[in-house]
Each structure stands twice: as structure tokens, then as C-alpha cells.
C-alpha positions in Angstrom: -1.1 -11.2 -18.1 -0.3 -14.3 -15.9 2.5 -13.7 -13.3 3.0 -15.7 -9.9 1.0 -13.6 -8.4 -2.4 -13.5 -10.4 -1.7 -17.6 -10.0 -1.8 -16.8 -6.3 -4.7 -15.3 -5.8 -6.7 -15.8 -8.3 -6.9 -12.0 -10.1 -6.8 -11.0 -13.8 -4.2 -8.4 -13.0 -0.8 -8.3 -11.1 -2.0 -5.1 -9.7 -2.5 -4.4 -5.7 -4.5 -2.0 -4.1 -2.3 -1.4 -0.9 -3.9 -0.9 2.4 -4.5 2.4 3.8 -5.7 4.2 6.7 -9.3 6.2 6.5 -9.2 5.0 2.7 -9.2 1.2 2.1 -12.9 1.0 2.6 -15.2 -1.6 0.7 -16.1 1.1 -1.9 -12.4 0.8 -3.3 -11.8 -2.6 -2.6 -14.5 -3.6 -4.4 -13.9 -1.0 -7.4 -10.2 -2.7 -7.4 -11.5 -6.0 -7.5 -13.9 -5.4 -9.8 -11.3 -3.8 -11.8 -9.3 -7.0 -12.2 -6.8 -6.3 -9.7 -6.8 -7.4 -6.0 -8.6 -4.5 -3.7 -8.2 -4.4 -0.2 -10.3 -3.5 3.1 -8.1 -1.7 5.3 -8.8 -3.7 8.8 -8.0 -1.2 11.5 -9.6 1.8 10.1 -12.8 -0.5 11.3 -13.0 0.0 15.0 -13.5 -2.9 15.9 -13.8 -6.4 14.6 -17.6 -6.3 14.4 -17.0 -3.3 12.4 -14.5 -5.1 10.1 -17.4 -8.0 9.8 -20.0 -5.9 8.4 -17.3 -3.8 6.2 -16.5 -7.3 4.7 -20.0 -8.1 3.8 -20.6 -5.0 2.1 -17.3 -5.7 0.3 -18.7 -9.1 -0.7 -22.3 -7.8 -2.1 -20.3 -5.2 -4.4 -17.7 -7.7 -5.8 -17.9 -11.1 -7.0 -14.1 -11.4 -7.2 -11.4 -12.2 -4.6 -10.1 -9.2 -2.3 -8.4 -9.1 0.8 -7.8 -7.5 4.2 -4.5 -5.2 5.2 -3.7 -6.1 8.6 -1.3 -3.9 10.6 0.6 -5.0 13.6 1.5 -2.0 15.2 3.6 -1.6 18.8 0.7 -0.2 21.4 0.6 -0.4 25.1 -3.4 -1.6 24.4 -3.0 -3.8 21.0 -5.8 -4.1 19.3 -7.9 -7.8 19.5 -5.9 -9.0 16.4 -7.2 -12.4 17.0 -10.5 -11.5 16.8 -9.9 -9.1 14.1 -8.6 -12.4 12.2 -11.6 -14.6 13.8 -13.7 -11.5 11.6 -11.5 -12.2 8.4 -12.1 -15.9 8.4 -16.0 -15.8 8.8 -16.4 -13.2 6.4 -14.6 -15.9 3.7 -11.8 -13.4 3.0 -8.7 -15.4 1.4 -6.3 -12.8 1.5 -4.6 -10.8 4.1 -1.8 -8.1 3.6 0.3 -7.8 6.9 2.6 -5.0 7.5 4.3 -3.2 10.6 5.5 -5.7 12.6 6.3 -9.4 12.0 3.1 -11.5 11.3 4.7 -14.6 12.9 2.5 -14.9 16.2 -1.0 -14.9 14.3 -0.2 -17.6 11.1 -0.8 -20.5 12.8 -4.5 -18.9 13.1 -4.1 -17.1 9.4 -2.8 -20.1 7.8 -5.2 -23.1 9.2 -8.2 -20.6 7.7 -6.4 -21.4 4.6 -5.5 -17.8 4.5 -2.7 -16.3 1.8 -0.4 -13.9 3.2 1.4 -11.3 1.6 3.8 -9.5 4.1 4.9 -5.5 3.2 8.5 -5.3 3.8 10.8 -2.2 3.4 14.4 -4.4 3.2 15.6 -8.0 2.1 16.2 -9.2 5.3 12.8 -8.8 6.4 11.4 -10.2 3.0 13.6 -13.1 3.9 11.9 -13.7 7.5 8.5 -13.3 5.9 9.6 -15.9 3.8 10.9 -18.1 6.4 7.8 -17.5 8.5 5.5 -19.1 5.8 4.1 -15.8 3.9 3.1 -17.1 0.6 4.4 -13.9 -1.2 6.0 -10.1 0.3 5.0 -6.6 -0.9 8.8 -4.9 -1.3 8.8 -1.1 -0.7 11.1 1.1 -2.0 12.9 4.4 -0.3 9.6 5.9 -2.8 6.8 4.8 -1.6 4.0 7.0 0.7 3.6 5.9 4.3 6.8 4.0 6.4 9.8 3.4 4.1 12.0 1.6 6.8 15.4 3.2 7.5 17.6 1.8 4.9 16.7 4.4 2.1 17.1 2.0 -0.8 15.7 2.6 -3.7 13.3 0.4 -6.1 15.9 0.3 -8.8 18.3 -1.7 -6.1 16.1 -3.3 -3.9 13.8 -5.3 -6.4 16.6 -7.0 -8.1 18.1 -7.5 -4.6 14.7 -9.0 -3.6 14.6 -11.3 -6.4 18.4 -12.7 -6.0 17.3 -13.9 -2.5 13.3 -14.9 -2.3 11.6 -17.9 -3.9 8.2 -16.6 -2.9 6.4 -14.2 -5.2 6.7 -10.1 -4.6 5.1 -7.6 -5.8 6.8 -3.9 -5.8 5.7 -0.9 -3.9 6.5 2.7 -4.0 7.0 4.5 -7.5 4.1 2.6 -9.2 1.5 4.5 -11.0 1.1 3.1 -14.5 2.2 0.4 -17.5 5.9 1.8 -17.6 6.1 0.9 -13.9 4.4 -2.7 -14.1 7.0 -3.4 -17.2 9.9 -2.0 -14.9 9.0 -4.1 -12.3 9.0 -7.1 -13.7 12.0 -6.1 -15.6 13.7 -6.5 -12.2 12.2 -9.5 -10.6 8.9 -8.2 -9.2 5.2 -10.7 -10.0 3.2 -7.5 -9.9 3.1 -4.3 -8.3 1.1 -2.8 -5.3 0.1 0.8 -5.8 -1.8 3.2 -3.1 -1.3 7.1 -3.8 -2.1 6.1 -7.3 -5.1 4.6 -6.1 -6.2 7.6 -4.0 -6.3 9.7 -7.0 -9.7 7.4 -8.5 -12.8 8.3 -8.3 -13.9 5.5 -6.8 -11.2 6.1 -3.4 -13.6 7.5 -0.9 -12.1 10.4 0.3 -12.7 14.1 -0.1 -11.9 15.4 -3.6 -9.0 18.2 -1.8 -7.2 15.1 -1.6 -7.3 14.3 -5.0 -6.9 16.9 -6.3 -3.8 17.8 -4.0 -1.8 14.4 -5.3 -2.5 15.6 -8.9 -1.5 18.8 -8.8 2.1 17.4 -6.7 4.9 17.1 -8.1 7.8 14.5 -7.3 8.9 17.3 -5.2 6.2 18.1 -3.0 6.5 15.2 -0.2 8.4 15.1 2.8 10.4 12.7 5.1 9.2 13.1 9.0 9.8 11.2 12.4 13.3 10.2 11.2 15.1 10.7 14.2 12.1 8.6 15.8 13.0 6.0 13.7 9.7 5.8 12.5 10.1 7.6 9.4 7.4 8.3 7.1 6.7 9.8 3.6 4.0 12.7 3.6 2.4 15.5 1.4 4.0 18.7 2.5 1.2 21.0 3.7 1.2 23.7 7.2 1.5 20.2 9.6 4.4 19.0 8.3 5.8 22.5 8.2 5.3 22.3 11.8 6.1 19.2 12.4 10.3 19.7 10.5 10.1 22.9 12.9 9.9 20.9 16.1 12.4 18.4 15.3 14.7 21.0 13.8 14.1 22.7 17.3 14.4 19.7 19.4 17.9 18.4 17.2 17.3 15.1 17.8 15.7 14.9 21.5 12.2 15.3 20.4 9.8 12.5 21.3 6.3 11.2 19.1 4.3 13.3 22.4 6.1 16.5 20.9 4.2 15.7 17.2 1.5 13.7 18.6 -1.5 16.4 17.6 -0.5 16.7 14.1 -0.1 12.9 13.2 -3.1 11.2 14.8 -5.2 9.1 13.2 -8.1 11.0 14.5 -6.7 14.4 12.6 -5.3 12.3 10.0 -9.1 11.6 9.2 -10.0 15.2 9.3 -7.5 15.7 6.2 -8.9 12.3 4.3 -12.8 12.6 4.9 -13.3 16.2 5.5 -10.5 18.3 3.0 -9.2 20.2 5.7 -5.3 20.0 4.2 -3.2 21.5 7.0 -4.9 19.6 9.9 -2.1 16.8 9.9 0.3 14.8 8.4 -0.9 12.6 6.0 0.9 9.7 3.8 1.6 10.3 0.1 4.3 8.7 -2.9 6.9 10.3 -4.8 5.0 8.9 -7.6 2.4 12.4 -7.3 4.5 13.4 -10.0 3.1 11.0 -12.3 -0.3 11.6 -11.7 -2.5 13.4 -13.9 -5.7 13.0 -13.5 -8.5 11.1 -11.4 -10.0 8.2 -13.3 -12.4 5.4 -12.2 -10.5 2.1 -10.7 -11.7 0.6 -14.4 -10.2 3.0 -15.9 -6.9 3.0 -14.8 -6.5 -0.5 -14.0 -7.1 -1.1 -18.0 -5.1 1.8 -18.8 -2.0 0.3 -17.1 -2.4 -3.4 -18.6 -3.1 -1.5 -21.9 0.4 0.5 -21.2 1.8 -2.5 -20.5 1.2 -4.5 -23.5 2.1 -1.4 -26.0 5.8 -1.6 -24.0 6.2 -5.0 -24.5 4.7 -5.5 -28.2 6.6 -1.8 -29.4 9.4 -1.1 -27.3 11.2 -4.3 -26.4 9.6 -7.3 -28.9 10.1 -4.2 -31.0 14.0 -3.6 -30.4 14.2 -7.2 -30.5 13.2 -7.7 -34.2 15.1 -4.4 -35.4 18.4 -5.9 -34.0 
């Protein structure tokens, strides 16, 4: 399947791995990659840009095939050395980066004279727009559905692709709601080059984190995630589980005057690790899809990256060439 996007950078399938915290390690990228797709390193989960070096080079000896870095620009009264961090990127030959958080606009000067294609996450069209404008070569548009930071808007997939696609002229894949060939067809029923998929990718038994996890997402359903940090206006999609519990307490208690020092301890990265790495479930708050409810199982990268492109093709030969030639 050739779409904009496999054009772009250079991948068999229009299928993203999206960039997560304590899980987008080379194991998966490389598994992604490998897979046909484009898998990606997760660059602050490295603690620092050495650290990011060597986790690119261990990428590189398990994949011959293109995969990328996620690169998170996140407000911080000590920001990390993102320069460096994108000095790392560059000498390790990486040709992809995924930024996301805030805008990207400061660092492409140094991105793009690398020869560097970036692919901005965005929760709304007005910031696919500026990510546009600011020289992305393509935008990841999340919908109200996805795991992780939604934005504030609370628009759906079903509204904001199309949206997205009336307005860009750069390539986008969708994010949030993808798990499987009936969401690739969808999505590029609306507009979308591809799609970008990371609970799905969680659930593989090539994502390396404990098997609680897993096993957690598959036995979700669509129901089991909630919406936290609202009144922050940070807001973020989790698994339910004892932290969150505590977490909807606090601001329930607090009505609207609660600060992040009130939920610090339960959504640190440093606990958030403890849930990813070790299985202990109720330590913290940790980021997970709607789309739980579609998953069933916990197959290899291979496997379900061939599964979905197998889907795919069934849709389109069956179901719609199918329709076609029976009206």
C-alpha cells in the first residue's frame, strides 16, 4: 500500500509506532520497523543524550530499515539539552523525528539542515496548521480517543480527520482509535496517509514492558479509561486502576483549586515506570486508548502489522470494490 506517507519515509506500511514513555525502546522500534511500519525510539525515556546515542545504535544493529525518534518538548523550569538531544539524532543517522508537546519551531533550523523529516503530533487543526506553516513535512492528528494528552477541544476522530484534511497539504497520519485494518480503511476514508497507533502497540510481544500491562489493555474494555488533570488543563487519558481512583478523589475534593503538586506522587514518571517495567498496577497513573476495547490478544509486531495490511486489503477487495460491482 503506497500512501503519502510510506513515500515520505520510506516504509512498506502507513503504520506508526507512536512514541511513548518507559516503552519506545529499540526492542519495539526495531520490531516496528522490521515489521514494515515506521518504529520509534522514545528520546527522553534516555536520560540523557549519550544515553539516546547508544539506544540508537542498538536500534540500528536490529533493523536494517528506517525508524525514528519521538521528541517531546515539554514546559520545565530545567529543560532538557534538546539541542544536544537532536546533536545525538543526527550522528546516529536517524531521518525521522516525531515532535509533540509543544511547538517544534525553535529546533528545525537544526532538525531540518540534518536533513531531518518531521512529523508533528497535534490534538486540533489549528495547530496542524502551524506545524504546517513551521515546515513539518507531515502531522500526527489525535483524536478526543487516543491514550496519553488529547488537547482540550474533545473532538472526536470522525470530525477532526476530515477537518484536518479540508485544511493541510502536508501528509497526516491519524491517532487515537487505531488498532487494526478497519481503522487504517477508516482513516483513509476521511483524509488520513496512515495511521499512528501506541496502546495497540503495547499489547505485542515484542513492547518491553511487564506482561500486567498487557495483559491489563486486553482484558479493558472501551470503558475502562479515564480522563485526569482536566482542570489543569493538561488533560490526559489513563487506564483506570487505585491511582487514578485517587487521583478523581483529589480533584473532586479540591473542585477546581487543586494544583499538579497535589497529584504529583501518583503521575511521575519515576512511578509511572514502576507500573510499565515492574507490573505493580496501582502505583500511578499510566496512559492508555479507548481502543483497549479492540484488543484481544498480544501478538508479535510481525504479526499484527501483517494482520492489519491483510484486514485492509479484505475491506477494500470485499466490502467497498465489492458494493461497487453489486450496484
Amino acid at each position: 500500500m503506497k500512501t503519502r506517507i510510506t513515500e515520505l519515509f520510506g516504509i512498506h506500511h502507513p503504520i506508526i509506532q507512536g512514541g511513548m514513555h518507559h516503552v519506545g525502546y529499540a526492542e519495539l522500534a526495531a520490531a516496528v520497523s522490521n515489521a514494515g511500519g515506521l518504529g520509534m525510539i522514545t528520546g527522553l525515556t534516555q536520560p540523557t543524550p549519550e544515553d539516546l546515542s547508544r539506544e540508537i545504535a542498538r536500534c540500528a544493529e536490529m533493523t536494517d530499515r528506517p525508524f525514528g525518534v519521538n521528541l517531546t518538548f515539554l514546559p520545565s523550569f530545567k529543560a532538557p539539552p534538546y539541542p544536544d538531544y537532536i546533536q545525538a539524532i543526527v550522528d546516529g543517522g536517524v531521518k525521522v523525528v516525531e515532535t509533540a508537546g509543544r511547538s517544534p519551531e525553535q529546533y528545525m533550523p537544526q532538525l531540518k539542515a540534518a536533513g531531518i523529516k518531521v512529523i508533528h503530533k497535534c490534538t486540533s487543526v489549528r495547530h496542524a496548521l502551524k506545524a504546517e506553516k513551521i515546515g513539518c513535512d507531515a502531522v500526527s492528528v489525535d483524536g478526543f480517543e487516543c491514550g496519553g494528552h488529547p488537547g482540550e477541544d474533545d473532538i472526536p476522530n470522525f470530525i477532526l480527520l476530515p477537518r484536518a484534511a479540508e485544511e493541510l497539504t502536508i501528509p497526516f497520519v491519524a491517532s487515537g482509535g487505531m488498532a487494526d485494518g478497519r481503522s487504517l480503511v477508516a482513516a483513509m476514508a476521511l483524509g488520513a496517509d496512515g495511521m499512528n497507533m501506541g496502546t495497540r502497540f503495547l499489547a505485542t510481544t515484542d513492547a518491553p514492558i511487564h506482561d500486567n500491562v498487557k495483559q491489563a489493555i486486553v482484558d479493558a474494555d472501551e470503558l475502562q479509561t479515564r480522563l485526569i488533570m482536566r482542570n489543569l488543563r493538561n488533560t490526559e487519558r489513563v487506564m483506570n486502576n487505585a491511582a487514578v481512583e485517587e487521583i478523581i478523589r483529589i480533584e473532586n475534593v479540591k473542585a477546581g483549586t487543586e494544583t499538579i503538586d497535589d497529584i504529583r506522587h501518583l503521575v511521575t514518571g519515576v512511578k509511572g515506570r514502576l507500573v510499565l517495567q515492574e507490573g505493580k498496577m496501582d502505583e500511578a497513573a499510566w496512559s492508555c486508548g479507548m481502543v483497549a476495547g479492540l484488543i484481544h490478544d498480544i501478538p508479535s509486531c510481525e504479526e499484527l502489522v501483517g494482520r492489519i495490511m491483510d484486514e485492509a486489503d479484505s475491506i477494500i477487495r470485499q466490502r467497498l470494490l465489492g458494493s461497487l460491482a453489486m450496484a
